[in-house]
C-alpha positions as CSV (number, residue, x, y, z in Angstrom):
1,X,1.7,40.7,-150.8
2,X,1.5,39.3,-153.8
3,X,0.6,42.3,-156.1
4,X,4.0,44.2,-154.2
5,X,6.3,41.5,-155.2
6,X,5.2,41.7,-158.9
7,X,5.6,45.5,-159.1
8,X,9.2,45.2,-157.3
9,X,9.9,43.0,-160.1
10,X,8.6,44.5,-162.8
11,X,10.5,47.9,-161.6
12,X,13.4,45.4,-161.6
13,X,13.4,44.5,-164.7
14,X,12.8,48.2,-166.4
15,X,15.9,49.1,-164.7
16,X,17.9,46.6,-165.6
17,X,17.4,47.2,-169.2
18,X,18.1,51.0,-168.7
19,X,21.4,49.9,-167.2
20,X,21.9,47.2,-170.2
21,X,21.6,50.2,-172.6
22,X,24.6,52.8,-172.4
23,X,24.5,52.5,-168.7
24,X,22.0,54.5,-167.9
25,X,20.6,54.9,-164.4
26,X,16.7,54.9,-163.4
27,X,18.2,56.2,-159.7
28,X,19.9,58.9,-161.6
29,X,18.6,62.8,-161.7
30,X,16.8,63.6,-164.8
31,X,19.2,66.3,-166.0
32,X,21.7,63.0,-166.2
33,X,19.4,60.6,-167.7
34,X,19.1,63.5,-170.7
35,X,22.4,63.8,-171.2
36,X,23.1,60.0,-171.6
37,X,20.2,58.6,-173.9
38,X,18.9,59.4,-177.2
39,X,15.6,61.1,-178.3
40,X,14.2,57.5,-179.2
41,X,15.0,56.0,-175.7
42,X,13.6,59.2,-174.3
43,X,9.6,57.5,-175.0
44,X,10.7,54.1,-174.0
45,X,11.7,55.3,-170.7
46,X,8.7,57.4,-170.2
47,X,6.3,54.6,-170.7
48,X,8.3,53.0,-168.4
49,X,8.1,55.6,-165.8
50,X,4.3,55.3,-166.3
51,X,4.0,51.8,-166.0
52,X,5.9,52.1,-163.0
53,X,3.9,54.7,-161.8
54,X,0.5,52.8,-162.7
55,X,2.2,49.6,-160.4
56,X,3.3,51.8,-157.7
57,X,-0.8,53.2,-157.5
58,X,-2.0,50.3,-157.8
59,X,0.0,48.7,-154.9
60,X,-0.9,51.2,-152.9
61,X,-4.7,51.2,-153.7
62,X,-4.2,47.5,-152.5
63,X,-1.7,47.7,-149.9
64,X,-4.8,50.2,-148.6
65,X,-7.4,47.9,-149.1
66,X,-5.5,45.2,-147.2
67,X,-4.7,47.7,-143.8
68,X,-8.2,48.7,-143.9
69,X,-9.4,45.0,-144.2
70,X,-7.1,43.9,-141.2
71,X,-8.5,47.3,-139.1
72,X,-11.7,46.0,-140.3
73,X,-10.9,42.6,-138.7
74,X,-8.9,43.5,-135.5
75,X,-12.2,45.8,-134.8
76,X,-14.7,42.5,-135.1
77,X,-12.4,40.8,-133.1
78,X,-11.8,42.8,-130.5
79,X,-15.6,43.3,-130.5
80,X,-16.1,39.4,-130.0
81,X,-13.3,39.3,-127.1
82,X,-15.4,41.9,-125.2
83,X,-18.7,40.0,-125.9
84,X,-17.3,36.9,-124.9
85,X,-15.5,38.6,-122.0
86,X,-19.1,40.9,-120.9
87,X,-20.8,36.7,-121.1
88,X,-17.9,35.3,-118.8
89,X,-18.5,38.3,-116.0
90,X,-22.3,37.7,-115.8
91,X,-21.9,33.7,-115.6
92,X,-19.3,33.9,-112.5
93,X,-21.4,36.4,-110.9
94,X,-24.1,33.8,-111.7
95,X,-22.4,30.9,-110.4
96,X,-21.5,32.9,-107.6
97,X,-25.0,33.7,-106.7
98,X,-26.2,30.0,-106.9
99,X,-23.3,29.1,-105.1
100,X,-24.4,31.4,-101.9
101,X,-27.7,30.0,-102.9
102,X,-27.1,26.5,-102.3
103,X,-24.9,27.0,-98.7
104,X,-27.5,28.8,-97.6
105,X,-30.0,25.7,-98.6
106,X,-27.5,22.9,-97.2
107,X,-27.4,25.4,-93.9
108,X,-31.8,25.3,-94.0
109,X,-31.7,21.3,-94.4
110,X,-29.3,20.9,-91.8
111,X,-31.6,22.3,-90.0
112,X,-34.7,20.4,-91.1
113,X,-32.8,17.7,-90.3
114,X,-32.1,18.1,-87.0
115,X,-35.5,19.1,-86.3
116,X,-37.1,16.1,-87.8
117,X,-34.7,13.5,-86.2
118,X,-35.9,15.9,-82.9
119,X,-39.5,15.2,-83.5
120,X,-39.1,11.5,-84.7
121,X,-37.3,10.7,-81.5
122,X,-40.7,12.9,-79.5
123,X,-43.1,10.3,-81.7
124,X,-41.3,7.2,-80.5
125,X,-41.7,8.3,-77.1
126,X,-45.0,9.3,-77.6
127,X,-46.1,6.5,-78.8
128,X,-44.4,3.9,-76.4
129,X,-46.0,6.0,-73.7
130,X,-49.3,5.8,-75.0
131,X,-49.0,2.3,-76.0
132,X,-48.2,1.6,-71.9
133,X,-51.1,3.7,-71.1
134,X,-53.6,1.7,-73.6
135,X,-52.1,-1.5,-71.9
136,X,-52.1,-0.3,-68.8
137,X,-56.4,1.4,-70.0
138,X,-57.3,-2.1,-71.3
139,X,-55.6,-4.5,-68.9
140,X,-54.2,-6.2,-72.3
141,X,-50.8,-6.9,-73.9
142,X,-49.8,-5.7,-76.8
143,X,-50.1,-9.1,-78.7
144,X,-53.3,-9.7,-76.8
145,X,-54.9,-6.1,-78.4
146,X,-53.0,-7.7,-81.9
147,X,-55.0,-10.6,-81.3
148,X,-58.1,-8.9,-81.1
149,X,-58.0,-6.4,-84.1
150,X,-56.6,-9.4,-86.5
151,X,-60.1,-11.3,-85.5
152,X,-61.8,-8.2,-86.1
153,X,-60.8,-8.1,-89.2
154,X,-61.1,-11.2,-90.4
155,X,-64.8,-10.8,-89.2
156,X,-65.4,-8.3,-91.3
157,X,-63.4,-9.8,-94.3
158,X,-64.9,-13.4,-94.0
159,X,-67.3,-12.6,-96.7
160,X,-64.6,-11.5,-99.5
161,X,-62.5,-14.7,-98.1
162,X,-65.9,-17.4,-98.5
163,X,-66.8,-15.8,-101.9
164,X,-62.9,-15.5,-103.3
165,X,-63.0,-19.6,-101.5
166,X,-66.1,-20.4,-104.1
167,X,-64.8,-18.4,-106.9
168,X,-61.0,-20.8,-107.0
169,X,-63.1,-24.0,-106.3
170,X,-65.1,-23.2,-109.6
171,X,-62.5,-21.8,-111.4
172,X,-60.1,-25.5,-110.6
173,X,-62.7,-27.6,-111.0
174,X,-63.9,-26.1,-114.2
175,X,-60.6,-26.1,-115.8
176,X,-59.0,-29.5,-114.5
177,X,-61.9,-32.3,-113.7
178,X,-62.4,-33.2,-117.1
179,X,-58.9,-33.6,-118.1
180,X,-57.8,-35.1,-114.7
181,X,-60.2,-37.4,-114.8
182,X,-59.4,-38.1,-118.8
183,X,-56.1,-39.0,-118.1
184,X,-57.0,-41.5,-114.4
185,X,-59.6,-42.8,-116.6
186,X,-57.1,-44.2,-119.6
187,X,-54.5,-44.7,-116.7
188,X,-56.3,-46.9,-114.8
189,X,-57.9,-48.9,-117.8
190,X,-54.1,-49.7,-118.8
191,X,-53.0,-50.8,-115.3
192,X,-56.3,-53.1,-114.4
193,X,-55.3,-56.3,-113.3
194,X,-56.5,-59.6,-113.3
195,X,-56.7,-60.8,-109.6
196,X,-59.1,-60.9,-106.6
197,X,-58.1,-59.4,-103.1
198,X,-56.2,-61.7,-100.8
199,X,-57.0,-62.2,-97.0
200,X,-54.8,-63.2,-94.7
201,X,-56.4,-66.1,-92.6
202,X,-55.4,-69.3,-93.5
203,X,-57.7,-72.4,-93.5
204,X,-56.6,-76.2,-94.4
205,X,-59.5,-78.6,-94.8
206,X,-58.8,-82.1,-93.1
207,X,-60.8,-85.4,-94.3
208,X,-62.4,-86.3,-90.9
209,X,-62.1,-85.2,-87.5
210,X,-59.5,-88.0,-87.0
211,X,-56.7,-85.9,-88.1
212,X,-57.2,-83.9,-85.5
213,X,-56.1,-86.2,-83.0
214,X,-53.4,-87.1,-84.8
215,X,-52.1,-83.6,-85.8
216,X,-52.3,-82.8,-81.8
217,X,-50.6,-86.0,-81.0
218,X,-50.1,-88.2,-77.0
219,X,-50.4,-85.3,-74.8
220,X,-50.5,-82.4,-77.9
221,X,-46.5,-83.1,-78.8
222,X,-47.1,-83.0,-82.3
223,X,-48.8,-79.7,-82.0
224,X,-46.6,-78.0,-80.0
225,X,-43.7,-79.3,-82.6
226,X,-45.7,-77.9,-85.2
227,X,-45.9,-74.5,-83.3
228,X,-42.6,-74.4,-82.4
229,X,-41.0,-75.1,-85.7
230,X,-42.9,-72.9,-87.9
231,X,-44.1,-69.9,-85.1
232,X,-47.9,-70.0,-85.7
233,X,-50.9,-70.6,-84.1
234,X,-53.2,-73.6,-84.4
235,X,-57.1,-73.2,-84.3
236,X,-58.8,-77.1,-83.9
237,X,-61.9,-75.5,-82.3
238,X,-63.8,-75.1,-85.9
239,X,-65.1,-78.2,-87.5
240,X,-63.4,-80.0,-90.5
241,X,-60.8,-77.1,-90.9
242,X,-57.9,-76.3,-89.0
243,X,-57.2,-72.4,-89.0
244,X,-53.5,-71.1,-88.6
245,X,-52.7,-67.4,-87.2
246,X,-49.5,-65.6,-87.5
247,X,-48.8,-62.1,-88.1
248,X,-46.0,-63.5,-90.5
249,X,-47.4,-64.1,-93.5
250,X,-44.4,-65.8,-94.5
251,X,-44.3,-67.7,-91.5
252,X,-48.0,-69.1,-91.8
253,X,-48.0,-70.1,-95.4
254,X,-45.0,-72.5,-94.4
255,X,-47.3,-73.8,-92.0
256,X,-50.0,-73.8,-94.5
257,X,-47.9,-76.2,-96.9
258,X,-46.3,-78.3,-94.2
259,X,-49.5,-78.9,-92.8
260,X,-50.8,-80.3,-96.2
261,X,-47.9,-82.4,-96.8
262,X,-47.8,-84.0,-93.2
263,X,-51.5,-84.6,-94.0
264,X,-50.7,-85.9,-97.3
265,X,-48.1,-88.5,-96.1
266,X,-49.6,-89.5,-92.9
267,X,-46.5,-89.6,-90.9
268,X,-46.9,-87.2,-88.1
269,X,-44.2,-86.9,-85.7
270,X,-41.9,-84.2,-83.9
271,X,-39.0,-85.3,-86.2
272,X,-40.9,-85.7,-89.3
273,X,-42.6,-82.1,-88.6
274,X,-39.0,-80.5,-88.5
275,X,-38.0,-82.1,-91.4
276,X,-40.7,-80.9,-93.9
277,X,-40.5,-77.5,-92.2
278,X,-37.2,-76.6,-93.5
279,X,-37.6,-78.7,-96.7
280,X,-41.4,-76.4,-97.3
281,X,-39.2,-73.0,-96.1
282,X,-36.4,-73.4,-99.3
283,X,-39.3,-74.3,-101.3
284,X,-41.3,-71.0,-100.4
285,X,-37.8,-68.5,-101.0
286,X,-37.6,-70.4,-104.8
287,X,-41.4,-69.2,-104.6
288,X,-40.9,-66.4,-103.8
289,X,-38.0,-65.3,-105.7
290,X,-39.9,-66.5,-108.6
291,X,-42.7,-64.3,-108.1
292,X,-40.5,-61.5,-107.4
293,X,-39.1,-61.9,-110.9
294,X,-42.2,-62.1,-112.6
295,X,-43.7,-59.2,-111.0
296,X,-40.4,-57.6,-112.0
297,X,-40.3,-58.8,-115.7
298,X,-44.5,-57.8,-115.9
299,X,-43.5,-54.3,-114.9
300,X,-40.4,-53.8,-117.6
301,X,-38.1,-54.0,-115.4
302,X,-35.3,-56.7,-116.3
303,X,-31.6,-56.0,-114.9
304,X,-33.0,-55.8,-110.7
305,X,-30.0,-57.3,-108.4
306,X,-31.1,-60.5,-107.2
307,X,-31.3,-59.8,-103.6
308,X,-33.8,-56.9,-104.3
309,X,-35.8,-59.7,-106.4
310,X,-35.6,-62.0,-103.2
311,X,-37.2,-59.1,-101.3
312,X,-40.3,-58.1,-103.8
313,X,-40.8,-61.7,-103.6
314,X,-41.6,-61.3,-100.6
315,X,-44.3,-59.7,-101.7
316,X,-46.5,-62.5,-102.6
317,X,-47.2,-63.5,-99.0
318,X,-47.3,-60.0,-97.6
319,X,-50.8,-58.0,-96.8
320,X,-51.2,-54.6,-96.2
321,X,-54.6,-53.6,-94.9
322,X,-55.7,-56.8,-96.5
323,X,-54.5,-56.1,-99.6
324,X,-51.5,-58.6,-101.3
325,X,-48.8,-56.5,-101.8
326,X,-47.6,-57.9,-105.1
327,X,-51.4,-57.1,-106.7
328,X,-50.9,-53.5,-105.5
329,X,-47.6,-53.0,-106.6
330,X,-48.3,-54.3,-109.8
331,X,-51.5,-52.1,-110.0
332,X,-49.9,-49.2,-108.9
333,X,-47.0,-49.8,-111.0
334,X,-48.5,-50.1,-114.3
335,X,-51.1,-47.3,-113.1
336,X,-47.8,-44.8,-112.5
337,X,-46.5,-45.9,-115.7
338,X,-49.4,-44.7,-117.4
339,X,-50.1,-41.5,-115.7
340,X,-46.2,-41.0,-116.9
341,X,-46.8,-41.2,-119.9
342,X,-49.6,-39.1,-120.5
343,X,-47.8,-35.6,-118.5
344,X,-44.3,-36.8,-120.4
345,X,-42.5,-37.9,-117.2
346,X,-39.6,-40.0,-116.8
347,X,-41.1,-43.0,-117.1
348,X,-38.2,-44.9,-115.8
349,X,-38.1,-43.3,-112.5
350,X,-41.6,-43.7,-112.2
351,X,-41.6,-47.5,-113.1
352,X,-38.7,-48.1,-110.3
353,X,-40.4,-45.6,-108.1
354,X,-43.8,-47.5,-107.7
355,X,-41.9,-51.2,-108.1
356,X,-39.5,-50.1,-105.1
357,X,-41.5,-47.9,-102.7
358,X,-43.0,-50.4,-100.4
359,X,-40.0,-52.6,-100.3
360,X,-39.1,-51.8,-96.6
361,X,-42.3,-53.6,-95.2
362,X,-40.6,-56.8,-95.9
363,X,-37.4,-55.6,-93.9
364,X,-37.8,-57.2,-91.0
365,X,-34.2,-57.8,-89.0
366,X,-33.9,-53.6,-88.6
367,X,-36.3,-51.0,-86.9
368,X,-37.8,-47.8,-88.3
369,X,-40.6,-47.0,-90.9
370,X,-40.7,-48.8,-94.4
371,X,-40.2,-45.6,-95.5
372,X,-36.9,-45.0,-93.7
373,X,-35.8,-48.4,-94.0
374,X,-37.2,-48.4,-98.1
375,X,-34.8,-45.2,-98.6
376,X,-31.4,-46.6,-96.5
377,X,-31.8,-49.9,-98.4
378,X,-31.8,-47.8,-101.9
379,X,-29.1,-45.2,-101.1
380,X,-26.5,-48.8,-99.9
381,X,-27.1,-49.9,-103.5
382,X,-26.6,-47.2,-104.7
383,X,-29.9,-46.5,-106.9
384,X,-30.4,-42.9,-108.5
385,X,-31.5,-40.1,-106.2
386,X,-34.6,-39.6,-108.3
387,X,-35.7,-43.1,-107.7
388,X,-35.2,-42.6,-104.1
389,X,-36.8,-39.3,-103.5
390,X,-39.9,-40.7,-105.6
391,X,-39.6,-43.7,-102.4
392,X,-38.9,-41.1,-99.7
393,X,-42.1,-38.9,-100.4
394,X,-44.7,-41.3,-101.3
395,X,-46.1,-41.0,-98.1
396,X,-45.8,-37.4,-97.8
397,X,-42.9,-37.5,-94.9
398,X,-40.8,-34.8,-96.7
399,X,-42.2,-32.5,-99.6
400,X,-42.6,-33.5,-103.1
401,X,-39.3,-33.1,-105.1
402,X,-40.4,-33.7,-109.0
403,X,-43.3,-34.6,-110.6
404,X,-42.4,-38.2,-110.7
405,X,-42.6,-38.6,-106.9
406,X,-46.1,-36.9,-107.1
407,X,-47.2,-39.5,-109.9
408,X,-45.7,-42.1,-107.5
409,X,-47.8,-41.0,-104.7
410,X,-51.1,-40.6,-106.8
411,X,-50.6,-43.9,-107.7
412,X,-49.9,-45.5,-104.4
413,X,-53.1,-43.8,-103.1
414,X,-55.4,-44.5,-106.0
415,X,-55.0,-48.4,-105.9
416,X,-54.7,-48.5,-101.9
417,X,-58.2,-46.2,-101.5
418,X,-60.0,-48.5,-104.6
419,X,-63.4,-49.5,-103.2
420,X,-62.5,-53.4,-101.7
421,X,-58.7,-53.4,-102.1
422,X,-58.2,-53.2,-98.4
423,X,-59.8,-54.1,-95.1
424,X,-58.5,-53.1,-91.8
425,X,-58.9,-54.3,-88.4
426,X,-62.7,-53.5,-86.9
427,X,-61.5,-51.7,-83.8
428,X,-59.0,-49.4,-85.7
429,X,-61.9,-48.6,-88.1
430,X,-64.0,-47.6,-85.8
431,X,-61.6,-45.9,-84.0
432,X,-60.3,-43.9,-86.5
433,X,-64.7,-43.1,-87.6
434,X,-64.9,-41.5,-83.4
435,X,-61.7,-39.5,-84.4
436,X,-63.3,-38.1,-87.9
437,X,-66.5,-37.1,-86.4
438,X,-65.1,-35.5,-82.9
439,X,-62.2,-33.6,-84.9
440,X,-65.5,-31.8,-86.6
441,X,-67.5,-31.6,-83.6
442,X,-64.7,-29.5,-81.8
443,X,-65.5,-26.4,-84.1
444,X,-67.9,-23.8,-82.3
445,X,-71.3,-23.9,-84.4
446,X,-71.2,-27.9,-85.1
447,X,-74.4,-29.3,-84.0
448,X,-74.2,-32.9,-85.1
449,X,-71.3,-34.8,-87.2
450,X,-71.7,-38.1,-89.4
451,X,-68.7,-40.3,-91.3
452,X,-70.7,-41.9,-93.9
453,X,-68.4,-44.5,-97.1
454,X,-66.7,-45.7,-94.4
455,X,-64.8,-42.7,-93.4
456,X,-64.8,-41.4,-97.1
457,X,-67.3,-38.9,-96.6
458,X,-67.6,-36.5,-93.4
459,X,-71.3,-34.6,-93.3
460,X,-71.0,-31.7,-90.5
461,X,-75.0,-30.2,-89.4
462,X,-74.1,-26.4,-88.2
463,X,-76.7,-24.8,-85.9
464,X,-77.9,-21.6,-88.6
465,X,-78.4,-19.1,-86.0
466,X,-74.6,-19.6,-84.8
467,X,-72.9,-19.8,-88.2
468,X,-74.0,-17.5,-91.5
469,X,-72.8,-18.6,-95.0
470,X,-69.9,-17.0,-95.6
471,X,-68.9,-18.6,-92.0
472,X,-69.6,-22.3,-92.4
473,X,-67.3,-22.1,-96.1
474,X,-64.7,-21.2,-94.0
475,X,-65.1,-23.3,-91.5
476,X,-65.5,-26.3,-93.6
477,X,-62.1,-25.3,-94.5
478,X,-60.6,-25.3,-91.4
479,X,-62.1,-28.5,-90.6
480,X,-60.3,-30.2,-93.4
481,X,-57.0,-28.5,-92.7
482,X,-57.3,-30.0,-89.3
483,X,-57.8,-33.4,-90.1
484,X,-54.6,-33.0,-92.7
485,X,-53.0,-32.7,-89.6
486,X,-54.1,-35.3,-87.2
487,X,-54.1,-37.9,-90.5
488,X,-51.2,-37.3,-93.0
489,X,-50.9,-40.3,-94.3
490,X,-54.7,-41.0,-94.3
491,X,-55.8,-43.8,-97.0
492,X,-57.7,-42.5,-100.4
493,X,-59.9,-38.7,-100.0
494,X,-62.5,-37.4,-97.5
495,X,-65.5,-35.1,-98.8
496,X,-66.5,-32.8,-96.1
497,X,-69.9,-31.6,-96.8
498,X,-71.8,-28.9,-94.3
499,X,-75.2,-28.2,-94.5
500,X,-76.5,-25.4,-93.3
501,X,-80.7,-25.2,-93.2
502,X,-82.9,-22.7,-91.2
503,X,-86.4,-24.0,-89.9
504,X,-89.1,-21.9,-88.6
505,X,-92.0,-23.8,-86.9
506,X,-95.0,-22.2,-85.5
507,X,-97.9,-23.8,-83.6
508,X,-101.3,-22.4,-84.0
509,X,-103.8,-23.2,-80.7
């Protein structure tokens, strides 16, 4: 386009200077173009005309080369329409062959479906009809034939169950008897205390047997004052002592000191009794709130309300199993204190965990355990829940909720079930001994049980021939589990040990 609009203006331009010179005419015939121009202007319009020609041949040489480029062009085109168009034919005629493909698939499944859902509904009833005919065959329920197939197979798995059993016990006892016993070793060295185990019978020593007749008075008044006012017992039978019995420990160590004084001053008479009864009962609350303060201030602990110091005071004249409840707290408080420290506890919780848990035993105007009453007490005053979940579980009643209550309840247990911290009644100790051995004995395969440590130690003889090895593991097992249930709250740790020995004896005549 180019090229054509420089030869148009080129041939412009050679015309207008014919025209410029004597008005000649480059449109005009040749005869007139002789006639009007020299001889000289003659060559300069014949050059012209060549030039002119030249252009015009030369636009058309690329006014050719142009059409046949564009034919050149349309033809590719039109070639890539038909190719794209030739593609586009065989994909629908694809698409339309998957498409009949896939209805007829969906129409097969449907199909499939409805068979299987068919068949599945045949199986059910199959199998509840053979199911009634198998109970109806073996005269057994369902559960019962349940029953019997689960004890099969834990026949025939007791031997993976006893040696997977003996594989954990080594496994634990490797990795964590050296280090627990590290850490109640150093805990229990810090939280030794200085004292010797209390008992709870009270004996006064008199100078001769003459008191005697004076402490019973004309006609025993003076005794039966005595009794009245302070709610104990009194035991003249023995010689040179007078014993008083009371299960108030409180009670009988204000009979204890009233007795002493009246001895002391001589004067023994219904009125004076009285008198040096109440006197000897403020005395004994100062005491004890004393001694509730000094156990509170040997523990750490230093901002305690007064009326809970009243109560741990308490304390001092209050026995569990034998054992003097302010030594045990204060040994299982500085015991806790220590085991918190080593396993990064909250000490704090611990410390008012083990100082507060038995508190309820010295609750006496409301019924329910010293646990419940321990735990209603708290939650009134408003102590932190940590503190009183450490109190709720130390006995186990509801499951552990941090690792402070279990510390608590290690160290509750660890100075209760200390060789000679506690005594307990002889006919409850035996009693619970018959229990031990008869919760062993009721296992098939038991031929003779023995509680040996005082009920620390339970040694089960199984008849061989009855029981193999892998058998008496487990059963040792279930033994244990059992007696977890009949004694939750059972005092310190009981090693079961079975023996199982095979003897052949033959006799020669």
């Amino acid at each position: 386009m180019s090229l054509l609009k420089t030869i148009l203006t080129r041939l412009e331009e050679i015309e207008k200077q014919l025209q410029d010179k004597e008005g000649v005419n480059v449109k005009s015939s040749p005869q007139e173009v002789k006639e009007k121009v020299t001889v000289d202007e003659r060559g300069v319009l014949s050059q012209a005309q060549q030039e002119a020609k030249a252009i015009i041949l030369e636009a058309r040489d690329e006014a050719f080369k142009l059409k046949k480029n564009a034919e050149e062009e349309a033809s590719r085109i039109r070639q890539e329409v038909i190719v794209v168009e030739q593609r586009l034919v065989a994909k629908e005629e694809s698409i339309d062959q998957k498409v009949g493909e896939f209805a007829k698939k969906e129409k097969l499944l449907l199909l499939q479906e409805g068979e299987i859902t068919k068949r599945m509904a045949d199986i059910d009833k199959l199998r509840a009809d053979l199911i009634a005919k198998l109970e109806k065959a073996a005269n057994l329920t369902r559960d019962d034939a349940k029953n019997l197939i689960l004890a099969a197979v834990e026949d025939r798995l007791k031997e993976d169950i006893a040696r997977r059993i003996r594989e954990a016990e080594s496994q634990a006892k490797l990795e964590s008897e050296n280090k627990a016993r590290e850490i109640l070793v150093d805990a229990m060295r810090h939280a030794a205390t200085d004292y010797v185990a209390e008992y709870t019978v009270s004996t006064i020593k008199i100078p001769d047997e003459d008191f005697k007749g004076r402490i019973i008075g004309k006609e025993g008044r003076n005794v039966r004052a005595f009794e009245m006012a302070t709610g104990v017992d009194v035991d003249l039978d023995e010689e040179g002592v007078i014993r008083l019995s009371s299960f108030d420990p409180v009670r009988r160590e204000v009979a204890r000191v009233t007795l002493e004084k009246l001895i002391k001053d001589g004067r023994i008479q219904p009125v004076r009794i009285e008198e040096l009864v109440k006197q000897t009962e403020k005395e004994i609350e100062k005491i004890m709130f004393v001694e509730g303060e000094k156990l509170c201030h040997q523990v750490g602990v230093y901002n305690m309300p007064a009326d809970k110091i009243a109560l741990l005071g308490r304390f001092k004249y209050r026995f569990s199993y034998g054992q003097n409840m302010i030594a045990h707290t204060l040994e299982e408080t500085k015991l806790g204190i220590a085991l918190a420290h080593e396993l990064g506890a909250d000490v704090n919780v611990v410390r008012l965990g083990c100082l507060l848990h038995d508190i309820g035993k010295v609750i006496t105007d409301k019924e329910g355990s010293h646990v419940q009453l321990a735990v209603e007490l708290l939650r009134k005053n408003g102590m932190p829940q940590a503190v009183i979940d450490c109190v709720a579980s130390h006995h186990e009643d509801i499951p552990f909720p941090s690792i402070e209550a279990v510390l608590v309840y290690i160290a509750d247990a660890v100075s209760g079930s200390r060789p000679g911290a506690r005594y307990e009644d002889i006919e409850e100790y035996v009693k619970r001994l018959k229990t031990l051995e008869e919760t062993a004995k009721s296992f098939p395969g038991i031929e003779k049980v023995y509680a040996l440590q005082a009920g620390r130690e339970l040694r089960v003889i199984v008849d061989p021939g009855k029981l193999d090895d892998a058998e008496v593991t487990v059963t040792s097992k279930k033994i244990a589990e059992e007696i977890e249930k009949k004694f939750p709250t059972y005092p310190g740790q009981i090693k079961i040990t079975v023996i199982r020995e095979l003897r052949v004896t033959e006799t020669v005549h």
